[in-house]
C-alpha positions in Angstrom: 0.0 0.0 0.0 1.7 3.4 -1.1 -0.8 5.5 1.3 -3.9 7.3 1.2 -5.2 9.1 -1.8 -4.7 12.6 -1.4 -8.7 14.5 -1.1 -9.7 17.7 -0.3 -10.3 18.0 3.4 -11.5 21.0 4.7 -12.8 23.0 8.1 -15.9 22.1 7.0 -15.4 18.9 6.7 -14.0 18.2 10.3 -16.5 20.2 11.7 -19.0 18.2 10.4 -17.5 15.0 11.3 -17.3 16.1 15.0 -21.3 17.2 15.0 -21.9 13.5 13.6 -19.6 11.9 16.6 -17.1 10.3 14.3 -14.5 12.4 15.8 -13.5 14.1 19.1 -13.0 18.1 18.7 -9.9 19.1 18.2 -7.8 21.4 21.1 -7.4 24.7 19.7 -4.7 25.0 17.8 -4.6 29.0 18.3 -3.3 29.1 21.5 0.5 27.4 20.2 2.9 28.7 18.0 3.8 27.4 14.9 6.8 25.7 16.4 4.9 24.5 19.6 2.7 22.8 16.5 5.6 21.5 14.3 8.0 20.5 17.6 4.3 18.1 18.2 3.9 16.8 14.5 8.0 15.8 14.8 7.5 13.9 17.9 4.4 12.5 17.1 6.4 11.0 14.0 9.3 9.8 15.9 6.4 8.1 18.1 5.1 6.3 15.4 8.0 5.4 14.2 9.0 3.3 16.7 5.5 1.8 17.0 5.8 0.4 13.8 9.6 -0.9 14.5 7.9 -3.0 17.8 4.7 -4.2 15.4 7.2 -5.5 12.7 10.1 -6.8 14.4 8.9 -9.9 15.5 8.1 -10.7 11.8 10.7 -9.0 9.8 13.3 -11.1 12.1 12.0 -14.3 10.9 12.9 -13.2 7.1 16.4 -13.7 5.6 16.5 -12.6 2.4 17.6 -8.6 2.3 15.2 -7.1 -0.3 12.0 -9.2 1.0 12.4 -8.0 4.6 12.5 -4.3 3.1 9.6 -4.9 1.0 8.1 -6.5 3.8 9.1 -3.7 6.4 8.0 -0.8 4.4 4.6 -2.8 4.0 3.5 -3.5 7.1 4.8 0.2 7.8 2.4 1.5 5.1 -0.8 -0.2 6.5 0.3 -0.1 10.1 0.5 4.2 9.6 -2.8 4.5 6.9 -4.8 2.2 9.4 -3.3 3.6 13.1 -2.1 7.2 12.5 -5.2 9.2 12.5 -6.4 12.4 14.0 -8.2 12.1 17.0 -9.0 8.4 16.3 -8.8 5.8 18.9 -5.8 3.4 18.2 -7.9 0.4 20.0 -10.9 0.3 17.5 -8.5 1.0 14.7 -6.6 -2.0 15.3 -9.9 -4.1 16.0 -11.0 -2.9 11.9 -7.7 -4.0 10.9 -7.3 -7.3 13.0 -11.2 -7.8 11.2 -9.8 -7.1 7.6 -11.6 -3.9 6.9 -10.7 -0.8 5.7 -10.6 2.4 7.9 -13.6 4.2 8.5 -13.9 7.1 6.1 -13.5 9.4 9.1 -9.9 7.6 9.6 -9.1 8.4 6.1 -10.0 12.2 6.1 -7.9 12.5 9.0 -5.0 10.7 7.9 -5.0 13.0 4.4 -5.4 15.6 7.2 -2.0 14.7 8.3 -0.5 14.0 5.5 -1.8 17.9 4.0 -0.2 19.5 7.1 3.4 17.2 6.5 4.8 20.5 4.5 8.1 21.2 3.6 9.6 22.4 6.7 8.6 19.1 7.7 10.0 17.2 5.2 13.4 18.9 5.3 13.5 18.1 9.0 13.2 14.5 8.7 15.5 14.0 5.4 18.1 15.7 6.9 17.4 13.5 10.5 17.3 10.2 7.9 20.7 11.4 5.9 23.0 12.1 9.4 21.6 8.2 10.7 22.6 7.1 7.4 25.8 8.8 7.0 26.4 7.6 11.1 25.8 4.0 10.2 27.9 4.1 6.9 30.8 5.5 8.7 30.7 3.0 11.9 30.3 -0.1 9.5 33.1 1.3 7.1 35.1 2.2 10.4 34.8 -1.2 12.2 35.2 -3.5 9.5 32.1 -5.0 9.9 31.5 -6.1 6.2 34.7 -8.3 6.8 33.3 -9.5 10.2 30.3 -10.9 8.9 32.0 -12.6 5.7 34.1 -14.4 8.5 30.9 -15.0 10.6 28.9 -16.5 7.8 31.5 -18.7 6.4 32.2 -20.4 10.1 28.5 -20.4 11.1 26.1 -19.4 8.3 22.7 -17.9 9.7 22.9 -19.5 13.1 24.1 -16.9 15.5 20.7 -15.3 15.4 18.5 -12.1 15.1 21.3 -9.8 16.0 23.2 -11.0 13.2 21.1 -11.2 11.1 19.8 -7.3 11.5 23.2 -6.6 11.1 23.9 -8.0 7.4 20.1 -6.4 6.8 21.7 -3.0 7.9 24.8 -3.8 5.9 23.0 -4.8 2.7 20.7 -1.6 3.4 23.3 0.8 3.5 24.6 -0.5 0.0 21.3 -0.3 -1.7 21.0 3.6 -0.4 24.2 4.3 -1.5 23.9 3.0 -5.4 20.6 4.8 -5.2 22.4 7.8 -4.2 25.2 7.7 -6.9 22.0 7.3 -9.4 20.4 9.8 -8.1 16.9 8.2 -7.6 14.4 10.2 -6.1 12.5 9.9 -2.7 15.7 8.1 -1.1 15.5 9.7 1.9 11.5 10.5 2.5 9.2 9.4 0.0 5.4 11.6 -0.1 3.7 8.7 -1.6 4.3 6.9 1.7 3.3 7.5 5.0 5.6 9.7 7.4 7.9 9.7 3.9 9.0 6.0 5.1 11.7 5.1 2.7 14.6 2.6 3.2 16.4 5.1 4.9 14.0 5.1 8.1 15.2 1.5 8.4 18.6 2.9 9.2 17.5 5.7 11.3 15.2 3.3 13.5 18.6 1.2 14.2 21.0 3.7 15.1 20.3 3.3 18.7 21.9 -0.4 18.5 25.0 0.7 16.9 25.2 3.5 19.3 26.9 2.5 22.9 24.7 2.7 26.0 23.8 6.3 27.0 24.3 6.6 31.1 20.2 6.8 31.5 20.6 3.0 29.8 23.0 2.2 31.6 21.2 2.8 34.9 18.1 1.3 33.9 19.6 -1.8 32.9 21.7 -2.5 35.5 18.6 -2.6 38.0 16.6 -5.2 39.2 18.9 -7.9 40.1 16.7 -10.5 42.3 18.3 -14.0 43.9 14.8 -16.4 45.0 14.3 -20.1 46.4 17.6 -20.7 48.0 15.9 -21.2 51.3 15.2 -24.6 50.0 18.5 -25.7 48.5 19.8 -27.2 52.3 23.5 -25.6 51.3 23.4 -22.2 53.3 23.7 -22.4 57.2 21.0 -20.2 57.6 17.8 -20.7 55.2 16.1 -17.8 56.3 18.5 -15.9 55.0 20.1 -17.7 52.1 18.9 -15.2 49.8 20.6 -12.6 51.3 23.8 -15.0 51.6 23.5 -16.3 47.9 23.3 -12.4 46.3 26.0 -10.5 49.1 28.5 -13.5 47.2 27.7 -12.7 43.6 27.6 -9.1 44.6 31.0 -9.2 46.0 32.2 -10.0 42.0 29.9 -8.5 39.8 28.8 -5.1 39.2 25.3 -4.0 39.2 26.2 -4.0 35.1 27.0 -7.1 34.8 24.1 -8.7 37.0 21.5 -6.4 35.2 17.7 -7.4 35.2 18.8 -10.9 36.6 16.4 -13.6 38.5 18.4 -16.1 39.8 16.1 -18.7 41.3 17.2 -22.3 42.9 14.8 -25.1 41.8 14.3 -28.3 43.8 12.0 -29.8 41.6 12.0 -28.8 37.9 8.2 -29.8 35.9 9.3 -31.9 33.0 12.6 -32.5 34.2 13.1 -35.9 32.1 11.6 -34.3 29.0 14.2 -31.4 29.1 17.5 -33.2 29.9 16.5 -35.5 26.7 16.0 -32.0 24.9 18.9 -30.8 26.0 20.8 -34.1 25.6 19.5 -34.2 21.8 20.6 -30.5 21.4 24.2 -30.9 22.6 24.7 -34.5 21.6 25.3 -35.6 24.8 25.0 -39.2 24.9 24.3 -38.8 29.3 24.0 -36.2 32.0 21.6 -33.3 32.9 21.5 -29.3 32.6 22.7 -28.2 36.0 21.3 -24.4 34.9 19.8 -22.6 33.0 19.6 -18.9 31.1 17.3 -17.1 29.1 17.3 -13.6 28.1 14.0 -12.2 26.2 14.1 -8.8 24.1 13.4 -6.5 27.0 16.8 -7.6 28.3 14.8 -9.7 31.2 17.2 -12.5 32.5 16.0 -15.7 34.2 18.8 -17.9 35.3 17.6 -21.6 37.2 20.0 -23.3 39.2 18.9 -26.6 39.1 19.0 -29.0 42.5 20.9 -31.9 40.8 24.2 -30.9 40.8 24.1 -28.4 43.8 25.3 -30.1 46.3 27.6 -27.1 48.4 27.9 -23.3 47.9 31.0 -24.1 45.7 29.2 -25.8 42.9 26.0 -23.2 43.1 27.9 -20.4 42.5 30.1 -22.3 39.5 26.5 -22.8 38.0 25.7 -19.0 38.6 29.1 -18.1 36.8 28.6 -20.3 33.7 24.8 -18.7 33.4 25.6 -15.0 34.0 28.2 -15.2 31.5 25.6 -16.8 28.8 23.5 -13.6 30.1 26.8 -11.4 28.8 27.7 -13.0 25.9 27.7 -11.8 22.1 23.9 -12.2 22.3 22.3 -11.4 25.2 24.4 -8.2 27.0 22.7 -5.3 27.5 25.8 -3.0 27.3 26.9 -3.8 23.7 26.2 -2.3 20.2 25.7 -4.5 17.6 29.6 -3.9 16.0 30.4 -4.7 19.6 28.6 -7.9 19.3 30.0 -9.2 15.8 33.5 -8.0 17.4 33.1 -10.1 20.5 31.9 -13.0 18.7 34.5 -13.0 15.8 37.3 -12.8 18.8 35.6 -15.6 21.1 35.4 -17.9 18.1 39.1 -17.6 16.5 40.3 -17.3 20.7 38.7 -21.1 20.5 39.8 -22.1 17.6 43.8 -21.7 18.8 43.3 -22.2 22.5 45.9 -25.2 23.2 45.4 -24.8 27.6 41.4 -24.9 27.5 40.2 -28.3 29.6 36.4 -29.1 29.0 34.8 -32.7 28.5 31.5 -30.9 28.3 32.5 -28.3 25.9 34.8 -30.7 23.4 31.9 -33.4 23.6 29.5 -31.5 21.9 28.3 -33.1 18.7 25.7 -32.1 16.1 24.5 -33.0 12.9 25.2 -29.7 11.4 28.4 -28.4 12.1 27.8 -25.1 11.6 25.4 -25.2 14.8 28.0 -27.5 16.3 30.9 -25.1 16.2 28.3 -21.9 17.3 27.2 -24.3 20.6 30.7 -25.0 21.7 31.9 -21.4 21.0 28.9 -20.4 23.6 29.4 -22.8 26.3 33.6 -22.1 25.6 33.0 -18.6 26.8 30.8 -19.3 30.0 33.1 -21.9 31.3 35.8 -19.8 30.4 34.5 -16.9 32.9 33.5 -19.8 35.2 37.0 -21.2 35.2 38.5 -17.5 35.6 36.4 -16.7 38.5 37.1 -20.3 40.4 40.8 -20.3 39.6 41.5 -16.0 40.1 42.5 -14.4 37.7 46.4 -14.3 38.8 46.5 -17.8 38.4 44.0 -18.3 35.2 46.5 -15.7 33.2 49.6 -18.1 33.9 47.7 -21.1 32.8 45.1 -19.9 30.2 46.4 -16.3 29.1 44.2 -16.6 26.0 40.8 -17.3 27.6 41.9 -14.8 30.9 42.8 -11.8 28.0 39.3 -12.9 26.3 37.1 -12.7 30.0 38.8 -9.3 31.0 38.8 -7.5 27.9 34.6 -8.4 27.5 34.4 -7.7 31.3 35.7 -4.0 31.3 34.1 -3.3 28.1 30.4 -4.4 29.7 31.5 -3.0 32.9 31.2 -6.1 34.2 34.4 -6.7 36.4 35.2 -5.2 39.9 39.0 -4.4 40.1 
């Protein structure tokens, strides 16, 4: 859908649509200045913007190929904005016509060509030269970092497996090469496009992901380094006092970790798992383990919420419960799932873990060296993840003094990550 046709919509016309209830009245306008009114048609656009971003993502990440997720992005942008972004509409009975399969109410429509009448060229300047600094940002920090190079290296050791991060990341890379042959050709609309909603073009892409090839701002910092929470441990029988195991369990992991580094973390101790049988054969099938069971677990989702299990067959003294808790933070911190990265970060810290593996001759792990699957690809991408979490596991049981004498590789790999996460406590 390329928009709305463009009507005549008048005073009048609004004014009529109030009397007949199809739309609230307006606040008077009057009372602002024109900048008050542009400064709220801006944000209001920046608003939306990232609405459509939340809708999308979910399916956009699912889609490989480069030119079908833009298609498909600037699609569901288009009806998401001509459906949702009206004047004075409700957003809930908006999305109940389009979850139904109907068109907007002509009322919707009126207002959106409202809108899109108002949009003039101040506007448009504003936002085309917002969309051309993102772009010429991202250009620069991929051309800067290498990250072309990174992910040629990444797909030839693991094709698409490491997941969504990577794959927004060749998305963005592919992206910024398709805007800059459109640039050299001069095609119109690169930048903000009138036939479309809010000028959505390519280029918004780029200017909705700058944020994740930007580092953490303080204020994100902050927030996501709140929230840390340790439950259940009353019931694990390994803490002289139970009443206050809790307490005894987080002061320990406190005493290593920074608030960074512990983020949004639950740590919970579980006695009984549901299932338990049905997951270590799971798990065992996953890893190509031929015995043995998960001893933890860790699971991040996109709001950077971390749930970490410690599981009660393998926790048999404080020792062994916090080696758990070290392996399963550091999956929480890893190439995937920190908080406190940007995405060249990310394809940085992944490219190093992976060729730090690869040469390692001092690394001891049956678990990690056993792992076996079908698909090497996915074999080689498992073994690199559990390499890095027993790796910080093995640094914090050993200390680092010693781990740098016996693994300097793997202790070099754990600090660097650890300062640049602000995750380590000198």
């Amino acid at each position: 859908m390329r928009g709305i046709e463009s009507g005549n919509f008048n005073e009048g016309d609004a004014q009529a649509s109030i009397v007949n209830g199809l739309l609230p009245e307006r606040p008077a306008v009057l009372a602002r200045t024109e900048e008050e009114v542009r400064l709220e048609e801006i944000n209001g656009l920046q608003d939306r913007e990232k609405e459509i971003l939340k809708v999308s993502e979910g399916s956009l990440s699912q889609e490989i190929n480069p030119k079908k997720r833009a298609k498909k992005f600037l699609k569901l942008a288009s009806y998401f904005l001509s459906s949702v972004v009206a004047f004075g509409a409700s957003d809930e009975s908006l999305f109940a016509q389009t979850a139904a399969g109907r068109k907007p109410e002509k009322a919707t429509v009126e207002a959106q060509a409202e809108i899109k009448a108002r949009s003039d060229e101040k506007l448009f300047k504003y936002i085309e030269a917002e969309r051309k600094n993102d772009f010429a940002y991202i250009k620069e920090t991929v051309e800067k970092n290498g990250v072309k190079e990174k992910i040629d290296f990444l797909t030839t050791k693991y094709g698409t497996v490491p997941g969504k991060f990577f794959r927004d990341a060749k998305f963005i890379v592919e992206t910024v090469e398709e805007i800059e042959k459109d640039v050299k050709n001069e095609t119109p609309g690169i930048f903000c496009d009138t036939e479309n909603p809010y000028f959505m073009t390519k280029a918004s892409i780029l200017s909705l992901s700058k944020p994740k090839w930007s580092d953490p701002t303080p204020e994100d910092i902050k927030a996501k380094s709140t929230g840390f929470k340790v439950e259940g441990f009353e019931n694990s029988g390994i803490f002289t006092a139970e009443s206050a195991a809790n307490d005894e369990m987080r002061s320990e992991l406190e005493k290593i970790y920074s608030p960074q580094w512990l983020g949004a973390s639950e740590i919970t101790f579980v006695k009984e798992k549901p299932g338990q049988e049905e997951f270590d054969q799971k798990a065992r099938k996953e890893y190509g383990l031929e015995s043995g069971s998960p001893v933890g677990t860790a699971q991040t989702d996109i709001f950077g919420q971390s749930k970490i299990e410690v599981l009660s067959s393998m926790s048999g003294s404080k020792y062994m419960v916090l080696g758990i808790a070290h392996h399963e933070l550091a999956h929480n911190n890893d190439w995937e799932n920190s908080q406190m990265l940007s995405t060249q970060q990310r394809l940085d810290f992944l490219c190093e873990a992976t060729k730090t593996f690869e040469s390692s001759k001092n690394f001891v792990s049956p678990y990690v060296y056993n792992i076996k699957n079908e698909d090497k690809k996915i074999e080689l991408y498992l073994k690199v993840k559990e390499y890095w979490a027993e790796t910080v596991k093995q640094y914090m049981e050993n200390g680092a003094e010693e781990y740098r004498v016996t693994n300097p590789k793997e202790a070099g790999l754990v600090e660097k990550w650890f300062n640049i996460m602000n995750g380590a406590k000198k």
